[in-house]
Backbone bond lengths (Angstrom), bond angles and torsions (degrees), N, CA, C in turn:
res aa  C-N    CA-C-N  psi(-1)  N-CA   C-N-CA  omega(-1)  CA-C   N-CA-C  phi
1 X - - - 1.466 - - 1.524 110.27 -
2 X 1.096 113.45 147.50 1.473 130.73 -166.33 2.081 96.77 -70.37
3 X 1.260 124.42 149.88 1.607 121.54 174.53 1.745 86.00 -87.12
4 X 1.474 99.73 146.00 1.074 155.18 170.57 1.778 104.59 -52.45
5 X 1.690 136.77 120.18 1.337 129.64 128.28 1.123 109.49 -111.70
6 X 1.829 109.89 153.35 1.263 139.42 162.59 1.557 111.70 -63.19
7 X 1.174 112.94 121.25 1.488 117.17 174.09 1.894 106.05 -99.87
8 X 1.517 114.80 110.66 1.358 97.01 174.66 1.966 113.92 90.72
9 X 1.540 108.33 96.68 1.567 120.44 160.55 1.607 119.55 -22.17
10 X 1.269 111.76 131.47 1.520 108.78 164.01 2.007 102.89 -145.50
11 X 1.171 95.52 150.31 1.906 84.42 -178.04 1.368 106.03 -59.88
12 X 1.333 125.48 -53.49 1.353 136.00 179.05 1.966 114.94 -81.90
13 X 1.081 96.21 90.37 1.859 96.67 157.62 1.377 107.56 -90.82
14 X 0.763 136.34 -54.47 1.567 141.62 167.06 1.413 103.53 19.91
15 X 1.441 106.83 -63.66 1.733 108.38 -159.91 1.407 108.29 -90.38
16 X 1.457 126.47 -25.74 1.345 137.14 158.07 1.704 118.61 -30.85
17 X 1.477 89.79 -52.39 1.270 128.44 -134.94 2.100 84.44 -89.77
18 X 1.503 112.92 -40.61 1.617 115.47 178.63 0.795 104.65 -83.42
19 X 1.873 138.71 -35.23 1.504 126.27 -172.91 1.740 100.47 -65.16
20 X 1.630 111.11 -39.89 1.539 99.37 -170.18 1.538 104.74 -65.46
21 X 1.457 134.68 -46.93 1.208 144.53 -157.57 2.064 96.03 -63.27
22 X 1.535 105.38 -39.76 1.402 97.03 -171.42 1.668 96.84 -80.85
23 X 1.240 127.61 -19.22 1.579 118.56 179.19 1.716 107.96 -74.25
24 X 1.316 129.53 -2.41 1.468 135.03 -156.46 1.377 118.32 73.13
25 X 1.165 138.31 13.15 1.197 152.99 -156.27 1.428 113.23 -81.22
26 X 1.443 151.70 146.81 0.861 141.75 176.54 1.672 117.19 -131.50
27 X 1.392 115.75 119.58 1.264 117.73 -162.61 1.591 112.05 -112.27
28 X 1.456 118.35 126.42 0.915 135.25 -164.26 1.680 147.58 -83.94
29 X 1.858 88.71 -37.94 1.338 106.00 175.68 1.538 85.06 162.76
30 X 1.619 109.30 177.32 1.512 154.10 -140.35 1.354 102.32 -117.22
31 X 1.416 126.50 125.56 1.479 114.54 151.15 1.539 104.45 -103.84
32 X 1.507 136.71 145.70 1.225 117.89 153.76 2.111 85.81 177.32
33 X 1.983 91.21 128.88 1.338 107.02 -163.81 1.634 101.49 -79.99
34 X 1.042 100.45 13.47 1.384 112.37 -163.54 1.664 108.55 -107.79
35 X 1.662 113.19 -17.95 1.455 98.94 -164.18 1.577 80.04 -124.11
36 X 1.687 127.82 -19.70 1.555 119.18 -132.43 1.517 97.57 -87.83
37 X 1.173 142.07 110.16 1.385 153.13 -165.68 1.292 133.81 102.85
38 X 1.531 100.07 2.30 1.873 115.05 154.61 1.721 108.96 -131.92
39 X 1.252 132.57 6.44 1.252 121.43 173.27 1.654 102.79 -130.59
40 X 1.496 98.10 146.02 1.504 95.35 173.86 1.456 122.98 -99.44
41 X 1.237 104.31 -7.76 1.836 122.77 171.54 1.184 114.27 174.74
42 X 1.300 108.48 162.25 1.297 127.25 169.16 1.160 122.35 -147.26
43 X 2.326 102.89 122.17 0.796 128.34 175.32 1.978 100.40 74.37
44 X 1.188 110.66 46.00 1.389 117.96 -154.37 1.005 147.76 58.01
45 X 1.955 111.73 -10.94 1.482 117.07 179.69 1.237 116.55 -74.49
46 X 1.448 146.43 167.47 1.214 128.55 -163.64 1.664 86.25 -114.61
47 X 1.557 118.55 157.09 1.454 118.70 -149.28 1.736 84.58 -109.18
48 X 1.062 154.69 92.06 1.790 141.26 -163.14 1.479 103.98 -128.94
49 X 1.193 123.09 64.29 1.274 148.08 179.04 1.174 154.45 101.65
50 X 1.640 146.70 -174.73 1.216 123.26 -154.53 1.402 82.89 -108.17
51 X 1.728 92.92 -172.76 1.988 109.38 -173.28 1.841 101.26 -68.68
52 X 1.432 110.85 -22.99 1.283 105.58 -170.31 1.772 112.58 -60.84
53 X 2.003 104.69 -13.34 1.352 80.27 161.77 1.402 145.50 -117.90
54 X 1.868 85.20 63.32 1.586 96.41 173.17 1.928 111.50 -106.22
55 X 1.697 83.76 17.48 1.565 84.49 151.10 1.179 140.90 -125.58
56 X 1.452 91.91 0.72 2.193 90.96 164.16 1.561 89.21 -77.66
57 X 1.450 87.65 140.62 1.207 134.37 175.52 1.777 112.13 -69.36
58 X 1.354 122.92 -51.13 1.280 113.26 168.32 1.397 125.87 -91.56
59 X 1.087 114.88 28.24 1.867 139.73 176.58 1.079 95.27 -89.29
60 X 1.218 105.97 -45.68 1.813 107.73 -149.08 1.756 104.49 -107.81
61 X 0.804 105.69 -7.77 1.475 110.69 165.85 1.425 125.01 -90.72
62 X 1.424 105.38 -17.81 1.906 117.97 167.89 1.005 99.50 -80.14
63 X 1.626 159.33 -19.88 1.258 149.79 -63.21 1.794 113.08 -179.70
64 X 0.880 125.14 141.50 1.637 130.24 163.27 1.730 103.03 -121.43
65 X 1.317 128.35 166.86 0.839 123.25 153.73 1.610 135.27 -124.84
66 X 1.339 145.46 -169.26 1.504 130.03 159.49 1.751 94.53 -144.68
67 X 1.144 140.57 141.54 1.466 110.67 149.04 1.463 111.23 -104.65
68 X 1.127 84.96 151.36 1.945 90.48 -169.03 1.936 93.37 -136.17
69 X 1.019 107.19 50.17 1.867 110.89 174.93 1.590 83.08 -93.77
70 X 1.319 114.32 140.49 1.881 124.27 -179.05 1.166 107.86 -105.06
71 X 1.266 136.91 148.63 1.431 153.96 -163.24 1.496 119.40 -93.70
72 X 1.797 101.33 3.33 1.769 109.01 170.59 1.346 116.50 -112.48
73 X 0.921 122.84 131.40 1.713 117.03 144.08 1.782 88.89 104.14
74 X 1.379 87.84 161.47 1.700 100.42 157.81 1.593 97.04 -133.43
75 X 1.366 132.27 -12.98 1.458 117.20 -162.28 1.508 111.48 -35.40
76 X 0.956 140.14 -6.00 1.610 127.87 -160.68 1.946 100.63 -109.09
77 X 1.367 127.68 0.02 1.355 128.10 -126.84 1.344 87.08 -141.56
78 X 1.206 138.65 -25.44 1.291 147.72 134.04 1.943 77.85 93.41
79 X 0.859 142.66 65.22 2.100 141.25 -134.50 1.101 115.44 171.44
80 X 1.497 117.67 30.65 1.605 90.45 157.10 1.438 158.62 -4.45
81 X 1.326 107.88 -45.39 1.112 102.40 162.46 1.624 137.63 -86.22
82 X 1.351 89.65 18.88 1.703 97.46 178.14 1.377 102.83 -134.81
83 X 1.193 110.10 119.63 1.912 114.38 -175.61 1.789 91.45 -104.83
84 X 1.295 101.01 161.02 1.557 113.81 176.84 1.260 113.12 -55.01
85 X 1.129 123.16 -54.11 1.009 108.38 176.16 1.673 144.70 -50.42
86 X 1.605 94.73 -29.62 1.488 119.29 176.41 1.437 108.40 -72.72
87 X 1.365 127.54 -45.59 1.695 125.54 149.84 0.817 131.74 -72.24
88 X 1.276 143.26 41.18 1.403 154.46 179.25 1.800 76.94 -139.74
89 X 1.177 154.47 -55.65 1.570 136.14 -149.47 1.796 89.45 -89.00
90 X 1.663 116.34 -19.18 1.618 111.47 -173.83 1.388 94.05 -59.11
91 X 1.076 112.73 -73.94 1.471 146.53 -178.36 1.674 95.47 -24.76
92 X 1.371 137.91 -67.07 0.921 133.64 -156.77 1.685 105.68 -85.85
93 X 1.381 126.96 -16.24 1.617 141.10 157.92 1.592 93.82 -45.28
94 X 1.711 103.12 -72.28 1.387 101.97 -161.51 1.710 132.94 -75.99
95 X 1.412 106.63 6.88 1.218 119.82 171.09 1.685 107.65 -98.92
96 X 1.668 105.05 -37.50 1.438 92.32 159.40 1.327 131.60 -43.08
97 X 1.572 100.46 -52.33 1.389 121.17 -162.71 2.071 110.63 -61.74
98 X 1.752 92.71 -20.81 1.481 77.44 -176.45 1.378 115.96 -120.30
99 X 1.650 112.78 37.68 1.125 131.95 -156.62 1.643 146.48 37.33
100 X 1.698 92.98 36.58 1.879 107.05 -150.32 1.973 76.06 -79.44
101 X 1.211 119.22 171.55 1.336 153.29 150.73 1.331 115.72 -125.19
102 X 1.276 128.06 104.25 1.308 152.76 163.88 1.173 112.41 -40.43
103 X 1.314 125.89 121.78 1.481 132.07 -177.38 2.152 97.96 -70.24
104 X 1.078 104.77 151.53 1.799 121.06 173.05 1.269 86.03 -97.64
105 X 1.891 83.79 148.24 1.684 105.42 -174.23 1.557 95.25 -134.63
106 X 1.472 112.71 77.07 2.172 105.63 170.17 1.435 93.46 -114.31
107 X 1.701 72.45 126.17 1.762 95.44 159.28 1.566 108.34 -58.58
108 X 1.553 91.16 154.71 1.292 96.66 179.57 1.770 116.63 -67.50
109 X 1.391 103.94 -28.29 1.536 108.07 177.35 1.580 116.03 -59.85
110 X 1.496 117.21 -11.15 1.206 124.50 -161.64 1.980 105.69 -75.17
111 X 1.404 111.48 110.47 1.634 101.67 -178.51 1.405 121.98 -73.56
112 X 1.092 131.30 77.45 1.326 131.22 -160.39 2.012 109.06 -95.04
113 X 1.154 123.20 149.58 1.252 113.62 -177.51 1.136 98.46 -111.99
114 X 1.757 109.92 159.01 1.893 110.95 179.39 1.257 103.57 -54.12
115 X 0.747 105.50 -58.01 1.647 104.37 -154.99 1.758 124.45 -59.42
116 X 1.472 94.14 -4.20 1.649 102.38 176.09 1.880 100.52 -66.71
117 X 1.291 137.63 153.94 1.272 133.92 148.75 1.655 111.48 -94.50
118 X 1.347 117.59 157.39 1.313 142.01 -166.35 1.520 97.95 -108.47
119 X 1.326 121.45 158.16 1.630 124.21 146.98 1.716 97.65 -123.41
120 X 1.053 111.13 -149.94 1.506 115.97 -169.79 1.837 102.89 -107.04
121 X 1.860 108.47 176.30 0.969 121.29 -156.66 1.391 110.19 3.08
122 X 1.728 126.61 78.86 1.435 125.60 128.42 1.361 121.47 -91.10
123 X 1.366 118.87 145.52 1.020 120.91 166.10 1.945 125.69 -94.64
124 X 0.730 137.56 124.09 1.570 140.75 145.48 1.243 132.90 -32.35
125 X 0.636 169.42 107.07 1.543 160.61 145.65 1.597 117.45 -53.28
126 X 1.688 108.66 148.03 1.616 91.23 160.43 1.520 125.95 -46.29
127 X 1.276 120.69 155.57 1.556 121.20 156.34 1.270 122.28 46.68
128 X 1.871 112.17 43.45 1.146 126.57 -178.19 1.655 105.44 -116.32
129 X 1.325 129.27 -170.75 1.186 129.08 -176.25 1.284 117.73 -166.48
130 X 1.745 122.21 135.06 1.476 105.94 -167.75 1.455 77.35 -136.83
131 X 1.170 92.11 154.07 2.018 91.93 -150.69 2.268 96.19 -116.41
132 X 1.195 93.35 -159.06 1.863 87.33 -170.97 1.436 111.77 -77.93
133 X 1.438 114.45 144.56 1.353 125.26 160.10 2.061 100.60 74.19
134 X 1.292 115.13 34.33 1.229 126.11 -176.42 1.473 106.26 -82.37
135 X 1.298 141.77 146.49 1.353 145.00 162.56 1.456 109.35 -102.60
136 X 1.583 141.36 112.70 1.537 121.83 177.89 1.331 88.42 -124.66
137 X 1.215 106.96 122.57 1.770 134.12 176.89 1.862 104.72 -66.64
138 X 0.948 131.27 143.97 1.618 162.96 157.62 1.653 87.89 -26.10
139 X 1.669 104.10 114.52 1.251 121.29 168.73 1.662 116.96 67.28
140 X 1.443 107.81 68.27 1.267 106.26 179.58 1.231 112.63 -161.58
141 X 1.649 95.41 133.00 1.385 90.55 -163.62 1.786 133.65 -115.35
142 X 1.160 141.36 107.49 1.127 164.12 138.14 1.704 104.65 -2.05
143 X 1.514 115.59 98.79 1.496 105.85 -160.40 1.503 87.67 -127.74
144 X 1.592 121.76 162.29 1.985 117.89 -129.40 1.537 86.57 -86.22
145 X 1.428 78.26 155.16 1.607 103.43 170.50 1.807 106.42 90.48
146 X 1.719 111.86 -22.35 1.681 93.44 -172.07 1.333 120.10 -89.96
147 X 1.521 103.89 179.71 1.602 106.98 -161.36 1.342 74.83 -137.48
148 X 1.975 90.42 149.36 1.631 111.87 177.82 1.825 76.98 -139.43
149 X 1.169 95.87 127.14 1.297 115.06 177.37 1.616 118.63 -103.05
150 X 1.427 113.54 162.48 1.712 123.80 -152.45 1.176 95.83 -57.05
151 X 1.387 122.13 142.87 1.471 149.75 171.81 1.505 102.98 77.81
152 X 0.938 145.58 22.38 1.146 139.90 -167.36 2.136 99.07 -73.06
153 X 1.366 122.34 165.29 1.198 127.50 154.04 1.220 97.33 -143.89
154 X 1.503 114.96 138.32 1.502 131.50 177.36 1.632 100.69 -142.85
155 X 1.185 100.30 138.61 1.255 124.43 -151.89 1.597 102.19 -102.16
156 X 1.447 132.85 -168.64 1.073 117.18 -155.15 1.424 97.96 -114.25
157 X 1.796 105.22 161.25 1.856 115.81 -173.49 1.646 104.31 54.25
158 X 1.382 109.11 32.63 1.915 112.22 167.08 1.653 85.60 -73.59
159 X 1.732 100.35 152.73 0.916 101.20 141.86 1.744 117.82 -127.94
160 X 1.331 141.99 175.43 1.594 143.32 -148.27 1.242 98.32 -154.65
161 X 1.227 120.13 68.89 1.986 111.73 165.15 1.362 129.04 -34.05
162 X 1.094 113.27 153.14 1.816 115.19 174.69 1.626 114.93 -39.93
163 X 1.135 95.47 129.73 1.770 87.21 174.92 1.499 118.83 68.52
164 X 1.399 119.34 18.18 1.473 114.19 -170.78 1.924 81.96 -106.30
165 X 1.509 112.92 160.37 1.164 137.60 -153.00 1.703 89.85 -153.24
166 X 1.475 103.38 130.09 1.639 119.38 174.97 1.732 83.86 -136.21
167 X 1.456 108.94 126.85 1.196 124.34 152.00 1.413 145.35 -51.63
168 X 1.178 147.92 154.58 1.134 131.60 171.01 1.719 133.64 -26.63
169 X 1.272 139.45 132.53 1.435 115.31 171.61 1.689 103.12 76.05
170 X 1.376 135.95 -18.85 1.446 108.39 -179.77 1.502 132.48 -53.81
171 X 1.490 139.12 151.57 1.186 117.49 154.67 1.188 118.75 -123.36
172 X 1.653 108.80 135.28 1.774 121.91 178.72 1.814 103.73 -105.70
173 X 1.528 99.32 112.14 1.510 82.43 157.42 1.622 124.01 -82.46
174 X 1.633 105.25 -149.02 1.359 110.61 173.09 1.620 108.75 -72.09
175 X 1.727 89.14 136.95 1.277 123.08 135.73 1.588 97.65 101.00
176 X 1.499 118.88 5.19 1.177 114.21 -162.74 1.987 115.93 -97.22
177 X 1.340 105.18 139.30 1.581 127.83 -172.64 1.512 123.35 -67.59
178 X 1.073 125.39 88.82 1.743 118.80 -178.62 1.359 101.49 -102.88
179 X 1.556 98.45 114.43 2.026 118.27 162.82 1.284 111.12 -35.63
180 X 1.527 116.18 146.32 1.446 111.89 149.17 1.354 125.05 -51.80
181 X 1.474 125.45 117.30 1.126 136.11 141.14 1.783 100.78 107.79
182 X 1.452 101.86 26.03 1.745 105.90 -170.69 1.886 92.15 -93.64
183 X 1.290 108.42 148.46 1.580 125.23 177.76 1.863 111.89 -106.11
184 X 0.993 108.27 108.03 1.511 110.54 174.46 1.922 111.71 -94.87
185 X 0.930 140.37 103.60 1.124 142.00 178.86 1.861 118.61 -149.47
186 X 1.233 91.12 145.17 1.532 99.17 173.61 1.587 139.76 -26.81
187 X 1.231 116.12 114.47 1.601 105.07 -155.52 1.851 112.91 -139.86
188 X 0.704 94.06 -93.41 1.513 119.14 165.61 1.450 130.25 -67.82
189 X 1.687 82.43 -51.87 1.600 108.79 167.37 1.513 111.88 -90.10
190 X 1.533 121.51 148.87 1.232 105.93 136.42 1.110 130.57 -110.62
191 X 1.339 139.97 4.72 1.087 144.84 120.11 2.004 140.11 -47.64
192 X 1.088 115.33 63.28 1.533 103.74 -172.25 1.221 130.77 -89.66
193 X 1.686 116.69 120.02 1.411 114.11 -162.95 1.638 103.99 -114.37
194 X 1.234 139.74 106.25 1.460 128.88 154.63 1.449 125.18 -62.82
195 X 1.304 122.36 94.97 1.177 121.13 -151.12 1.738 96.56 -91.10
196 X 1.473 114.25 171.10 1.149 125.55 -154.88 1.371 127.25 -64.65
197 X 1.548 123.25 127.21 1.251 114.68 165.34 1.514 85.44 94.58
198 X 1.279 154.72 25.05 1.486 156.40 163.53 1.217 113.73 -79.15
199 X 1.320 126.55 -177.13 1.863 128.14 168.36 1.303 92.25 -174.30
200 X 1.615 97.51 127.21 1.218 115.57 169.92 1.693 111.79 -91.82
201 X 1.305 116.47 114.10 1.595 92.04 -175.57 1.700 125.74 -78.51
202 X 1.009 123.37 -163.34 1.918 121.64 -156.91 1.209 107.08 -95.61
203 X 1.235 111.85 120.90 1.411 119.57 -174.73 1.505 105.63 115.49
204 X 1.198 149.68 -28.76 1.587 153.87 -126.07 1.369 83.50 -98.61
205 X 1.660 111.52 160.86 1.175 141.24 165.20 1.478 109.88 -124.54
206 X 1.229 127.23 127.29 1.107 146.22 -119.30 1.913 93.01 -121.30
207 X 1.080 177.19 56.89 1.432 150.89 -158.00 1.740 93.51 -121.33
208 X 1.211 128.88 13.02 1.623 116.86 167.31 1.432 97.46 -116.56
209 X 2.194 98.67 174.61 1.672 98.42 148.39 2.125 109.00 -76.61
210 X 0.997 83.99 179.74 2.136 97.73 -174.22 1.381 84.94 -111.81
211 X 1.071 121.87 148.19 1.758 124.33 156.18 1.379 114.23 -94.94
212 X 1.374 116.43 148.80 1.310 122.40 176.66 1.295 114.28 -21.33
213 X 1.353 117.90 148.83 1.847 125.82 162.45 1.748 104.17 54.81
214 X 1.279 127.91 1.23 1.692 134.67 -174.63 1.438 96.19 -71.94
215 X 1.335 116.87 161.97 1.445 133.63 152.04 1.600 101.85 -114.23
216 X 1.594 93.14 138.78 1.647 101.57 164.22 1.515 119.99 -113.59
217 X 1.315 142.88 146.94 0.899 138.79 -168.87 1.168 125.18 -115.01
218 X 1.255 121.03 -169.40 1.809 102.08 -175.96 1.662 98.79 -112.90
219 X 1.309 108.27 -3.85 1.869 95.75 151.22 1.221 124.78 -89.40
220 X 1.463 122.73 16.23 1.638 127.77 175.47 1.554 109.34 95.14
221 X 1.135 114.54 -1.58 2.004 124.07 -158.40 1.595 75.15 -99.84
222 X 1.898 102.39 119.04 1.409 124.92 139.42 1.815 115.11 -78.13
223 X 1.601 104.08 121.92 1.135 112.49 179.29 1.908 118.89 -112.26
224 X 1.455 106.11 100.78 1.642 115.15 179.73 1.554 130.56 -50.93
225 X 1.600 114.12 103.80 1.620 80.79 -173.39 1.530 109.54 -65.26
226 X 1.635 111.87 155.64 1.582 107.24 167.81 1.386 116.73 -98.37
227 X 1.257 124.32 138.32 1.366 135.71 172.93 1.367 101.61 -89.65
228 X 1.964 108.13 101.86 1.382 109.62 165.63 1.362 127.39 -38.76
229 X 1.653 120.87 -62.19 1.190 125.76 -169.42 1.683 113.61 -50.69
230 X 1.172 127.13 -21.01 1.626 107.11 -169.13 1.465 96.15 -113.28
231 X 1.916 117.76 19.91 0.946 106.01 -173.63 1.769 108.69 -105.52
232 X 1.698 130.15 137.17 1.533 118.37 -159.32 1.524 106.67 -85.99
233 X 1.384 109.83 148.33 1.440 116.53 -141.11 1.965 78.71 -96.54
């Protein structure tokens, strides 16, 4: 198997860094245009260039990839105008754009059934579980302890906090945020869709769909972002 780069800074590689080591995996170094000529690693990885080289062509053909850029914070980026989250969707444009497929990272502890399908760069967590007839969309990640339960479809760049639990039949599209330790299951609805670009925050119990761009909370209150501009003054 080809060694392993990191596409994209995170404070913690650490855990990246054990799921690959427990898969046999071998990880190599850091891309990120952001650290590569003032940092010498992170979290021990060695940092050896920017994202631009996920377009030489014979880089990337010696090469596997993972991206591990995180969807919080900018403190490290000294950049306001770029929140994690917004480089983590660059990042995933430009790997589209140059046709890379992201190597999967499941721990071996991870209970997964055949019949679930995979897309590319997801990660696993320890002591997680993706149960029968599951769909997990391209870049999403499974963080320890959670359960995605039978029939589920999750869409791509989800992310699944520790200990968060999706019920049978849920659906997550893209891009959407589950709290540590929040429960999504059948309620009200029997159909449940978290539609795109949502966040459930940590702790929440889940018994509706979320509408696009909504926050849910862990007192049940869906919160809308408002778009000033189309709003009358």
């Amino acid at each position: 198997m080809k060694p392993i780069v990191f596409v994209g800074h995170r404070q913690n590689l650490h855990d990246v860094q054990m799921v690959a080591k427990a898969c046999n995996r071998q990880v190599v170094g850091l891309l990120d245009k952001y650290f590569y000529g003032n940092t010498d690693s992170v979290c021990g990885v060695p940092v050896i260039g920017a994202d631009s080289m996920l377009e030489d062509t014979a880089f990337v053909e010696d090469h596997d990839f993972f991206l591990t850029s995180w969807w919080t914070g900018n403190e490290n980026l000294n950049n306001p105008e770029h929140s994690g989250d917004n480089l983590r969707k660059t990042r995933i444009d430009l790997l589209d754009q140059q046709g890379i497929k992201c190597t999967n990272l499941i721990h071996p502890s991870c209970i997964r059934i055949e019949s679930s399908k995979l897309g590319n760069g997801i990660i696993a967590m320890p002591h997680t579980a993706i149960t029968a007839n599951c769909v997990i969309g391209d870049y999403t990640v499974v963080d320890w302890y959670a359960l995605v339960g039978h029939d589920c479809s999750i869409g791509r760049n989800v992310i699944i906090g520790a200990r968060a639990t999706l019920a049978g039949g849920i659906t997550v599209e893209d891009n959407v945020r589950i709290g540590l330790s929040a429960t999504v299951v059948e309620g009200h609805e029997r159909d449940i869709t978290l539609h795109k670009n949502s966040k459930i925050w940590a702790g929440a119990v889940v018994f509706d769909s979320v509408p696009e761009d909504a926050n849910y909370t862990h007192n049940h209150r869906i919160l809308k972002r408002i778009n000033k501009e189309n709003q009358d003054v």
